[in-house]
N, C-alpha and C positions, 0 to 999 in steps of 0.2 A: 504494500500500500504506500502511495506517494504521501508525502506530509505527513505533520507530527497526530499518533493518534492513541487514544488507552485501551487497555482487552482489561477485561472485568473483567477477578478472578474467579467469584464465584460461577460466572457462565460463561467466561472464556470467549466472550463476547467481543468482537470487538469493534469501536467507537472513532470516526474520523471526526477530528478537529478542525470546526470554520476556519477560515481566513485571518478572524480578527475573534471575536469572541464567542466562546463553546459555553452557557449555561446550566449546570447540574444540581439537581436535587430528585425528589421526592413528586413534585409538583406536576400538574401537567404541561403548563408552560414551560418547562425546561426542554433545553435541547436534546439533554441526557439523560434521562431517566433514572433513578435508582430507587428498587421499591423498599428497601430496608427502613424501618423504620427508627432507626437510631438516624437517618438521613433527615434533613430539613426539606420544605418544602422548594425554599433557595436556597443553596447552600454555596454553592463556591462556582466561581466562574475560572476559565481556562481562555489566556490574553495571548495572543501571539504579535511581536513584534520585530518584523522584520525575521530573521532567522531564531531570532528567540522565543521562547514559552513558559510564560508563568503560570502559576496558579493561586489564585485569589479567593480567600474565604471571606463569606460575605458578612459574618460577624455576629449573626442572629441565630445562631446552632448552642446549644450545651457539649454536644461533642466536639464542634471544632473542626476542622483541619488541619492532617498533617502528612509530612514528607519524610521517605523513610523512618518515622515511629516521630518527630518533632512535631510539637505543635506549631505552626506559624502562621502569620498575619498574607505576607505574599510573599513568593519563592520565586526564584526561578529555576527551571527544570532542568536536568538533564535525561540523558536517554537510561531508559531502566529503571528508573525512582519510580517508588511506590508511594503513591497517592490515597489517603485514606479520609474516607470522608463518614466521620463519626465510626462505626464498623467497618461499612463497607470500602473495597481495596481496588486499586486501581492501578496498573504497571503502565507508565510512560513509555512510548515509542516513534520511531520514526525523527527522532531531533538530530539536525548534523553536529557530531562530534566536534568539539574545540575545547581549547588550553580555557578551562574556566575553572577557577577554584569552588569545589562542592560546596563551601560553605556562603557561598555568595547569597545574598538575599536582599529583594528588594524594599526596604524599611519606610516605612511610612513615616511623615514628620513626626519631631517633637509636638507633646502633647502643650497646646496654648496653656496661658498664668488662666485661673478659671477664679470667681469670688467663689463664695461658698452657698451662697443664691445659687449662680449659676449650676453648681455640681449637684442641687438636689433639683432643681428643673430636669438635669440630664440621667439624673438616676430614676425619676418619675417619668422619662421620656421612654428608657428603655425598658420600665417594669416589666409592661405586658409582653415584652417579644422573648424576655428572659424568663418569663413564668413556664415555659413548656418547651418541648423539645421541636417542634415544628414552627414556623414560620406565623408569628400572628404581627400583625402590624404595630407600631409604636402608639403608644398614649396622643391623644389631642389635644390642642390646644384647652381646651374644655377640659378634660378629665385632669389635667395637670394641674389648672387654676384648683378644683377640687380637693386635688391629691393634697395639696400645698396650703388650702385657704386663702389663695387670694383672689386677683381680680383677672379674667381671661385676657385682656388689656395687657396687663405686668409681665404674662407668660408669652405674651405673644411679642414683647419688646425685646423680653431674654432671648429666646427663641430667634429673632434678628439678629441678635448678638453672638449670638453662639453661630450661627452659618458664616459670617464673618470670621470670627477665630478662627472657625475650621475650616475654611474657603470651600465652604457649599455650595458651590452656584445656585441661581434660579434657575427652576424646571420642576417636572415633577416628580412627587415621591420625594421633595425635600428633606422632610423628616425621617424619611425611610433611610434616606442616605449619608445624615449627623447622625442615626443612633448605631451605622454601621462602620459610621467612621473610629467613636466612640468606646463601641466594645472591641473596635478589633487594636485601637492602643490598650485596651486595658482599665480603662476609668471607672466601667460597669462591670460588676461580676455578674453572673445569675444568682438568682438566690434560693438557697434551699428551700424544697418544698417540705414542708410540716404535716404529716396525716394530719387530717384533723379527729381527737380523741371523742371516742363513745360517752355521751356523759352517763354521769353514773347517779341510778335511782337515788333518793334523800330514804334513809334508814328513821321508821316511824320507832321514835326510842321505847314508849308505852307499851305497842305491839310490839316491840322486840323482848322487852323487860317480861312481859304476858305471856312471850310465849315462850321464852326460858324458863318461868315458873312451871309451865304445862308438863315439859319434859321431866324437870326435877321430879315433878311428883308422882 
């Protein structure tokens, strides 16, 4: 097969890579498909530039992205690197060989000075996408002012502020694209999920005290 492409381990499958950008997840919108559900619905796109090939995690996973067993932000590939996307494995192929040092990778900026406003906007922006292992969209302007108690107005100022810091452009899915910028430096974690516990019947002490007598006797 000409150009850079990956064979899926488990089915041995194998997957050619667009011109410019390869989309994979869980979803049906993706290019790639993967039904595992340890996969997100977006999960990582595959960048080709010029003779090169990276791969990019889109930042919205609990599992993650990673290259030969690393987690990372975006890499660039070489030939033979296994790509694993939450479980599921993926062998790189087809890249022309060159003098590149395997540990090269392509790092996202330094993370902007944020106030402390700002970091809980963006921790409230990321909640919902980080509550589950699939792909749900970030918090809205609305649900933020809520999360926070204040005015939709104030979140929506920060929210300017912050695409700025982070050089968001205008277009759509803006929010989609600071909470993915976001958790893929690290600023947001997920957060553990907590079962929630069975509550537990209130003990009638009278009828308890009644009905220990009953036994005794």
């Amino acid at each position: 097969m000409e150009g850079p492409f990956i064979r899926i381990e488990d089915s041995g499958e194998i997957m050619p890579l667009r011109p410019d950008v390869t989309t994979i997840g869980r979803g049906r919108g993706v290019d790639i498909r993967l039904a595992d559900p340890s996969v997100s619905r977006l999960h990582a796109e595959f960048v080709r530039r010029g003779t090169y090939l990276y791969v990019v995690d889109l930042g919205l996973s609990r599992n993650g992205t990673r290259v030969n067993g690393r987690p990372i932000a975006r890499r660039v590939l070489d030939d033979g690197d296994v790509v694993s996307f939450g479980a599921a494995r993926a062998r790189v192929g087809g890249i022309p060989r060159e003098d590149l040092a395997p540990e090269v990778e392509l790092r996202r900026a330094a993370a902007p000075e944020l106030t402390r406003r700002e970091v809980d906007v963006l921790t409230s922006l990321c909640r919902p996408a980080l509550s589950d292992e699939a792909f749900v969209a970030p918090a809205t302007a609305k649900e933020i002012a809520d999360d926070l108690v204040v005015t939709e107005a104030a979140v929506k100022q920060h929210l300017l502020r912050l695409y700025q810091k982070f050089r968001i452009p205008e277009g759509s899915n803006r929010r989609t694209r600071l909470a993915n910028e976001v958790v893929a430096l690290g600023l947001v974690r997920p957060t553990p999920v907590v079962p929630p516990q069975r509550p537990t019947a209130p003990v009638d002490s009278e009828h308890h005290r009644a009905a220990a007598g009953r036994r005794a006797s």
